[in-house]
C-alpha angles and dihedrals in degrees: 000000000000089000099048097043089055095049083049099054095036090052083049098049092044095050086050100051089048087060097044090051093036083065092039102041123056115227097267090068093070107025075062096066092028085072093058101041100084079055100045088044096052093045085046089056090053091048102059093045095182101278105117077063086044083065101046091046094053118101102208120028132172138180091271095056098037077054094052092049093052092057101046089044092054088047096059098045096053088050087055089043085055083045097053094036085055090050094060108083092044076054100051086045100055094041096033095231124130096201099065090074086063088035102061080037087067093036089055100062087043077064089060105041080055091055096045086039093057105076102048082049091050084048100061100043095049084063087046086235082156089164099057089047085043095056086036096061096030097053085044095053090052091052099051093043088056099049092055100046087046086049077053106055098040080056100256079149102186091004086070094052088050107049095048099082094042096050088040080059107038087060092042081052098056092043108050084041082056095044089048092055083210129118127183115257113183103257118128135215098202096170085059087043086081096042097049091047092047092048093042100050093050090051083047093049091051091048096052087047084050090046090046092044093055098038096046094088089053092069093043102045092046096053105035106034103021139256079272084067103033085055098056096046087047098052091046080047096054098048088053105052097042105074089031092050093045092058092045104041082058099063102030087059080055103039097052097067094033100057088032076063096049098035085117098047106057103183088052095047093043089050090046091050092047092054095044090050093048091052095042078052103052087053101038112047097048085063104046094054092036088063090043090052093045104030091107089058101033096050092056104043096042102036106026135255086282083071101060096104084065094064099084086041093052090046086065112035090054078065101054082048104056091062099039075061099070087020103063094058093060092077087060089074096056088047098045083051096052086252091133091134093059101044077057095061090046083051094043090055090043097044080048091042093055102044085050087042095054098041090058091043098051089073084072102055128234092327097057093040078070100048104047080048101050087039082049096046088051105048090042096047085056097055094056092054097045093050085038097054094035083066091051092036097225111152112246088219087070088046090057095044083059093064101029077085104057093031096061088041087060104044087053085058095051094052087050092055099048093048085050085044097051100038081063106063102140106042119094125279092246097053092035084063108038082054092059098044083057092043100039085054096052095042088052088048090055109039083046089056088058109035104023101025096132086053088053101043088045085058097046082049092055092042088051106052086037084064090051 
């Protein structure tokens, strides 16, 4: 509940700064640091290096090693911060702007606070103190969020842009340090120094593959079909992923620590994954095919007529996601048992299936482009739970059986929806719409009484005791 409220206000905060910069700052402001941030993300990847999961996986930690960690952690960091801040003139060359030399300055030491900032953090999710991580990120976040708004406004103009993310973390930084109740010394744990290299690269390893996997379209589609085109498939991409990322992030931020804490117990961890699945499902599917029943009304009515190309792409893509959703947290279950090499092989044969995936599917157009991805997510996302729940042997039919509940709630609903949809032919978009979103809740609500109704009743009970 900790977890998910904070999610919620930082998403809103967030959405609510972009638009108050977005009246105080021209254009220029952001597509500046736009053109940093692919940079600045994959130097943020290499900073973290996995070793903040390193800490919640473990099974025995002490001061020594925690102190060993920091300090390899900021190391690494501060290498990747030298890398970035090198970086900067090539930058300012190719884009022929001067600012992005102080920009990636600026975006350099946000790379250290982040490392410094990685084992209190650890720290505290390893005690599952989610409300303390939740009031440390969410107070940062407003901080940050103010003091660019108020640089704004003072017409700091870039500078505001820049400074937001280094000042959020520097206060999520003192109060998670302060939450944690731990501070470095400079003993050294040298005989660790080899395994949490070894489990961190491989996790590093995992999360480049993964970065290279969802930015690859961008370069295809970009070159080959136009930023008409890129921007379509972006924008189907991105409703998609919002509702369907919020529900997973949520427990995956929960499940980690949890089945780090059970790897030794595997009935316990097997029964812990199920129930997180099942509940990642009942939220989750409901969403995805009610975008795929509604999309020829929502696009044009949220996003305007120009938009409508994107109906057939976001059609598909709710598909893929609909099963990343479940998928994703997979991954979760090799980490939380220190099989990090392995979760880097699957990787290894997804990131390769998609590029081969999207290179056959850019011959159709855009069009094609969907559906190669959606064919690539799913069949990669498959692999990582068969090779996921074949560690934990847990048969893949009981899995199945986990999601045949909320799946057949949620095509009931679908069919519900179209017959609503199509029995309104003449209505306005807009009402035609608002009609199936009511219907299509109701509908869920009550397909998911009589065919899910354990599931249901497991969640109520959850809500309940979270409440206290």
């Amino acid at each position: 509940m900790w977890t998910g409220l904070g999610q919620v206000l930082r998403q809103v905060v967030a959405f609510g700064t972009q638009i108050a910069l977005a009246r105080l700052l021209a254009p220029e402001a952001f597509g500046l640091v736009a053109m940093m941030t692919i940079a600045s993300e994959l130097a943020m990847l290499f900073a973290d290096f996995g070793i903040g999961s390193a800490i919640v996986q473990r099974r025995q930690i002490d001061r020594k090693l925690l102190s060993t960690c920091f300090w390899l952690n900021l190391g690494i960091a501060g290498a990747c911060a030298v890398a970035l801040i090198g970086a900067g003139p090539f930058m300012a060359s190719y884009f022929g702007h001067t600012e992005l030399i102080v920009l990636t300055m600026i975006a350099g030491f946000n790379l250290l606070v982040n490392g410094a900032m990685v084992i209190p953090q650890a720290v505290l999710m390893r005690r599952m103190h989610f409300r303390q991580l939740t009031i440390g990120q969410t107070i940062g976040s407003l901080t940050g969020s103010f003091v660019a708004i108020g640089a704004a406004l003072m017409g700091a103009g870039v500078w505001s842009l820049a400074v937001q993310p280094v000042l959020g973390s520097f206060m999520a930084l003192l109060l998670m340090a302060r939450a944690a109740q731990w501070h470095p010394d400079f003993s050294m744990d040298k005989k660790s120094i080899r395994s949490l290299v070894n489990f961190g690269g491989n996790l590093l390893g995992a999360n480049v593959l993964g970065f290279v996997g969802r930015n690859m379209h961008s370069f295809l589609i970009g070159k080959s079909l136009g930023s008409a085109s890129l921007g379509i498939y972006n924008m189907a991409q991105t409703i998609a992923y919002m509702p369907a990322y919020q529900v997973s992030v949520v427990v995956q931020k929960v499940l980690f620590p949890t089945l780090s804490r059970l790897q030794d117990d595997r009935p316990g961890l097997r029964a812990a994954y199920l129930r997180a699945v099942g509940a990642v499902a009942v939220c989750t599917f409901p969403m995805m095919m009610g975008l795929y029943a509604t999309a020829d009304d929502l696009v044009p009515v949220v996003l305007g007529p120009d938009w409508l190309p994107m109906v057939v792409v976001l059609e598909i893509v709710s598909w893929a996601w609909m099963i990343q959703s479940v998928g994703t947290i997979a991954g979760t279950i090799l980490v939380s048992i220190g099989e990090t090499r392995l979760m880097f092989r699957a990787m290894g044969l997804t990131t390769v299936l998609t590029v081969v995936a999207l290179l056959i599917g850019i011959r159709g157009g855009l069009l094609g482009v969907a559906i190669a991805a959606s064919l690539a997510t799913a069949a990669s996302y498959t692999i990582i739970v068969v090779v996921a729940l074949a560690r934990i042997e847990l048969p893949l039919l009981r899995y199945l059986a986990t999601l045949m509940r909320p799946f057949a709630a949620a095509v009931g609903m679908t069919v519900i929806v179209l017959v609503i949809k199509h029995a309104m032919p003449d209505v306005t978009p807009m009402t035609r719409l608002v009609t199936c979103v009511l219907g299509g809740v109701v509908a869920y609500l009550g397909w998911t009484l009589v065919l899910n109704r354990e599931q249901a009743l497991d969640l109520v009970k959850f809500a309940k005791s979270a409440r206290g």
